[in-house]
C-alpha positions in Angstrom: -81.4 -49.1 3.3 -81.6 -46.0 5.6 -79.2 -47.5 7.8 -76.6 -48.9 5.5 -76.8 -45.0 4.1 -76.3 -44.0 7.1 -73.5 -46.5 8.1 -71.5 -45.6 4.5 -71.4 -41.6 5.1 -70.3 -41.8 8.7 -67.7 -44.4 7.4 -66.5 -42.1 4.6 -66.8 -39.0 6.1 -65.1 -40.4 9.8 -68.2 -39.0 11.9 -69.9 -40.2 14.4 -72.9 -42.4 14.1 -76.2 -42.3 16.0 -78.4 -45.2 15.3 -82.5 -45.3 16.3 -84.2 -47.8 14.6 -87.7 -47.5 13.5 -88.3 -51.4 12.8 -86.1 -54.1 13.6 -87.1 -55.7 9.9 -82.8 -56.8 10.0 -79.7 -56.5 11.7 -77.7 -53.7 10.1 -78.6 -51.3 12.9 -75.8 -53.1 14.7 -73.7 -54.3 12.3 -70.4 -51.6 11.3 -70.5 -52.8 7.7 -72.6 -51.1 5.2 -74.4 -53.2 2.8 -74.0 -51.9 -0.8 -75.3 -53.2 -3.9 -72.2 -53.4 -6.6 -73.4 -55.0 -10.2 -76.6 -56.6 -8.4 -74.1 -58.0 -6.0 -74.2 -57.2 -2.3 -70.8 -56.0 -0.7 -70.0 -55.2 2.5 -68.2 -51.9 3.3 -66.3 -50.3 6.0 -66.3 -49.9 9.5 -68.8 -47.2 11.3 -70.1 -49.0 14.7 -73.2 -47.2 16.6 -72.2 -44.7 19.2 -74.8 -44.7 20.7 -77.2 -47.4 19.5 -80.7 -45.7 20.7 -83.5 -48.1 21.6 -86.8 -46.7 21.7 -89.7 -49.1 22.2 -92.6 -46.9 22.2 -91.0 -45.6 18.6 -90.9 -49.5 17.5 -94.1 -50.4 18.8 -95.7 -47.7 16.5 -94.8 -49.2 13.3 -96.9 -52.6 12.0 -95.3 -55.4 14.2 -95.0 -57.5 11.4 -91.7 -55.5 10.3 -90.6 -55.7 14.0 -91.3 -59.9 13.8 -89.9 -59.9 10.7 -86.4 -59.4 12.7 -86.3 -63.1 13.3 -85.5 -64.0 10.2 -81.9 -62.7 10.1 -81.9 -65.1 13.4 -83.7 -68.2 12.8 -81.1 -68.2 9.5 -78.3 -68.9 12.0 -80.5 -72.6 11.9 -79.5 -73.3 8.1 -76.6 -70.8 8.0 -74.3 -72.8 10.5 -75.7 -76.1 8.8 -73.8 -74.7 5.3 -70.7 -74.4 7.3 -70.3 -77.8 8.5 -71.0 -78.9 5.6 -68.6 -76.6 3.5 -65.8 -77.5 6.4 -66.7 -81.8 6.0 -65.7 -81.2 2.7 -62.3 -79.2 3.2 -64.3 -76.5 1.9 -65.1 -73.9 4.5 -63.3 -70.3 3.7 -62.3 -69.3 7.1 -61.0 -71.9 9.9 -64.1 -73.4 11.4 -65.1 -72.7 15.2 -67.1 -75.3 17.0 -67.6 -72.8 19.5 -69.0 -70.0 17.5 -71.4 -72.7 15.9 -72.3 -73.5 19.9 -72.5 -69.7 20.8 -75.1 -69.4 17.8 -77.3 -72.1 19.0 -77.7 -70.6 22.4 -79.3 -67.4 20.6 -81.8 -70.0 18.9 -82.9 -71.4 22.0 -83.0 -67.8 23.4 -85.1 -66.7 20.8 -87.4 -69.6 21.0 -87.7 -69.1 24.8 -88.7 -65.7 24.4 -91.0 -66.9 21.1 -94.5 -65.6 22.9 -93.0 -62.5 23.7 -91.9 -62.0 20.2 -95.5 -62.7 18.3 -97.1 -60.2 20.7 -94.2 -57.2 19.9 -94.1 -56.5 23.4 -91.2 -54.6 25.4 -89.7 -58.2 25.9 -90.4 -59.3 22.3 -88.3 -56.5 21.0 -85.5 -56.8 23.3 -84.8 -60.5 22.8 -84.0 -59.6 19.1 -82.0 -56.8 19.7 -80.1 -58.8 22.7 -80.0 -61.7 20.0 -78.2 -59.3 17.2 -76.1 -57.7 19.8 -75.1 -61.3 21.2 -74.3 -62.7 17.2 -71.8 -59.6 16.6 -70.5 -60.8 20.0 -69.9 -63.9 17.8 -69.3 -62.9 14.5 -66.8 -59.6 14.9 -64.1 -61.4 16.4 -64.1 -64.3 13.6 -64.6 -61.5 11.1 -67.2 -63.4 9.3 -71.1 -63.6 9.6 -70.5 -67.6 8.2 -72.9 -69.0 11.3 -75.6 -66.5 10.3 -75.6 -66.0 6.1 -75.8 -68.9 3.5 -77.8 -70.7 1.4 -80.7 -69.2 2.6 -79.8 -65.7 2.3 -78.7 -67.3 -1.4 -82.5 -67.9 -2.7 -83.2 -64.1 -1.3 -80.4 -62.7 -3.9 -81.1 -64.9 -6.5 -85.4 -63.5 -6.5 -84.0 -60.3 -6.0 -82.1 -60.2 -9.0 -84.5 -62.4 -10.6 -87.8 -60.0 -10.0 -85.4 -57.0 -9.7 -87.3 -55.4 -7.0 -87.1 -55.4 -2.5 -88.2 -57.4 -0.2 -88.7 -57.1 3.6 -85.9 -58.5 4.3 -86.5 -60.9 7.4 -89.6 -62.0 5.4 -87.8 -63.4 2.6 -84.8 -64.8 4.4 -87.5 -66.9 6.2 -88.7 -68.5 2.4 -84.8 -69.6 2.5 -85.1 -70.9 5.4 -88.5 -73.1 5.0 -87.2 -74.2 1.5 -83.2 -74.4 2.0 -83.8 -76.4 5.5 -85.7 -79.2 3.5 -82.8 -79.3 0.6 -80.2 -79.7 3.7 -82.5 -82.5 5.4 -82.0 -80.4 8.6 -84.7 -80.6 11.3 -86.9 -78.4 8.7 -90.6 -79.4 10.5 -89.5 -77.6 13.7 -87.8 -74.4 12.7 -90.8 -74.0 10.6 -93.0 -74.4 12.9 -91.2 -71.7 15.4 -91.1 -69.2 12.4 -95.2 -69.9 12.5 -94.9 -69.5 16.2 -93.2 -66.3 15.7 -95.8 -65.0 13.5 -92.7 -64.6 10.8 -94.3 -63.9 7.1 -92.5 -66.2 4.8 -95.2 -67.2 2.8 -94.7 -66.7 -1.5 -98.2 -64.7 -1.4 -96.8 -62.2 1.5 -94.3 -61.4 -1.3 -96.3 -61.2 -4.4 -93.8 -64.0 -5.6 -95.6 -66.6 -8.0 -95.2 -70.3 -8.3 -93.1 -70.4 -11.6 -91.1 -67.7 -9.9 -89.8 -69.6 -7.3 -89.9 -72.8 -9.1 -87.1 -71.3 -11.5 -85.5 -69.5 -9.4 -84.5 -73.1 -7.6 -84.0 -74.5 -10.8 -81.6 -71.9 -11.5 -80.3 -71.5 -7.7 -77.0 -73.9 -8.5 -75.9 -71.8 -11.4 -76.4 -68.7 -9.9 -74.7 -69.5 -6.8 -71.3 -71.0 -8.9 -71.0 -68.0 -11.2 -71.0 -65.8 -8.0 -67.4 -66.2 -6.9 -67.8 -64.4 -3.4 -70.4 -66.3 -2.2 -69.4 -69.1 0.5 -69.8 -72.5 -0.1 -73.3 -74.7 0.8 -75.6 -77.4 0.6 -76.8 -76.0 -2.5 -72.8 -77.0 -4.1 -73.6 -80.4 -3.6 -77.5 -80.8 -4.4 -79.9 -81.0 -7.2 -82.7 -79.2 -6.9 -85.3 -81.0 -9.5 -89.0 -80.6 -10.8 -89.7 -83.7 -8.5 -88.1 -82.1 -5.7 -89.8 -78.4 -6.0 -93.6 -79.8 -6.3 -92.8 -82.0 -3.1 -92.0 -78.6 -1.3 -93.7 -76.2 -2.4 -97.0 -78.2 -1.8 -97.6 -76.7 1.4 -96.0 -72.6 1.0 -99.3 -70.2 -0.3 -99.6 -68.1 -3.3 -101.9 -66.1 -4.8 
């Protein structure tokens, strides 16, 4: 939130912007869009790029590591985000003309991140650069196409659904990692192993991390088709083409923890 304030008044006021994160909890430290919140919808606005982006690791190291971890969520998403556009383009459906390559270039940042997966858990010096190599490589990706498609979908769909649902934040990477765990299974896409490299990670994604409750969840899937079709900005995914049933949620949610 601090950053997308930040990103918004340099944008409307044409000044310079100076970025020094304190947690790498998401990716909108290097990102020139600022996130804002329009009718309980999230739109992206503007252009205001860090000049310079200030890295300081003894600053990140001093806050809880679990916000710092929590940074892979925003990439392990690129897992089930790229999945959605496939799917959207196999059905003539993708918004934007679809790039083989950029879907390549983002699985070469999954295997970087998994290769540096150790260094990650323990929120050491190379732990910390890996994710902010790994958000500086994906707007290497991303600006050019003028989308974030590879990185944002029906996982980051769940996340606005609760939010609007429970009306109340989350940390961010935290939640984006319940999308993936539960959004990977509805797209039948390799969901055992990036699960088990979020748990490698040491990634919270677990419902009782989130003070989110069973019936919560369980109709916030029930209602994640409907919510999804009455948003009209929001690109198309597996969830377009899936039902998400009673059957289908206690088979899932068998395994996540809640309180």
């Amino acid at each position: 939130m601090a950053i997308d304030v930040a990103k918004y008044i340099s944008w409307k006021l044409n000044k310079k912007l100076v970025s020094i994160p304190t947690i790498l909890s998401v990716d909108a430290f290097t990102t020139p869009a600022a996130g804002v919140r329009v009718n309980h919808d999230v739109e992206y606005l503007g252009i205001a790029s860090p000049n310079p982006l200030i890295i300081d690791y003894d600053l990140l190291r001093s806050a809880p590591k679990e916000l710092n971890i929590a940074g892979v969520g925003d990439l392990f998403s690129i897992h089930t985000a790229s999945f959605d556009w496939k799917h959207a383009n196999s059905k003539g459906r993708s918004e934007y003309p679809y790039s083989q390559q950029a879907i390549d270039d983002g699985g070469k940042i999954l295997d970087f991140i998994y290769n540096n997966i150790g260094n990650i858990k323990e929120n050491n010096d190379n732990g910390l650069r890996s994710i902010v190599e790994a958000y500086i490589s994906l707007n290497t990706i991303c600006l050019p196409i003028d989308h974030f498609r590879i990185e944002e979908g029906s996982e980051h769909y769940l996340f606005y659904e609760l939010e609007e649902r429970l009306k109340r934040p989350f940390i961010h990477g935290n939640i984006i990692g319940l999308g993936i765990y539960l959004l990977s299974r509805l797209q039948k896409n390799d969901s055992l192993f990036i699960t088990e490299m979020m748990d490698e990670s040491g990634l919270i994604y677990h419902p009782s991390s989130m003070n989110i409750r069973r019936e919560d969840l369980r109709d916030s899937l029930l209602n994640l088709k409907k919510y999804v079709t009455s948003k009209d900005k929001l690109w198309y995914t597996i969830i377009d083409d899936s039902s998400i049933d009673e059957e289908w949620i206690n088979e899932n949610l068998s395994d996540l923890k809640f309180k």
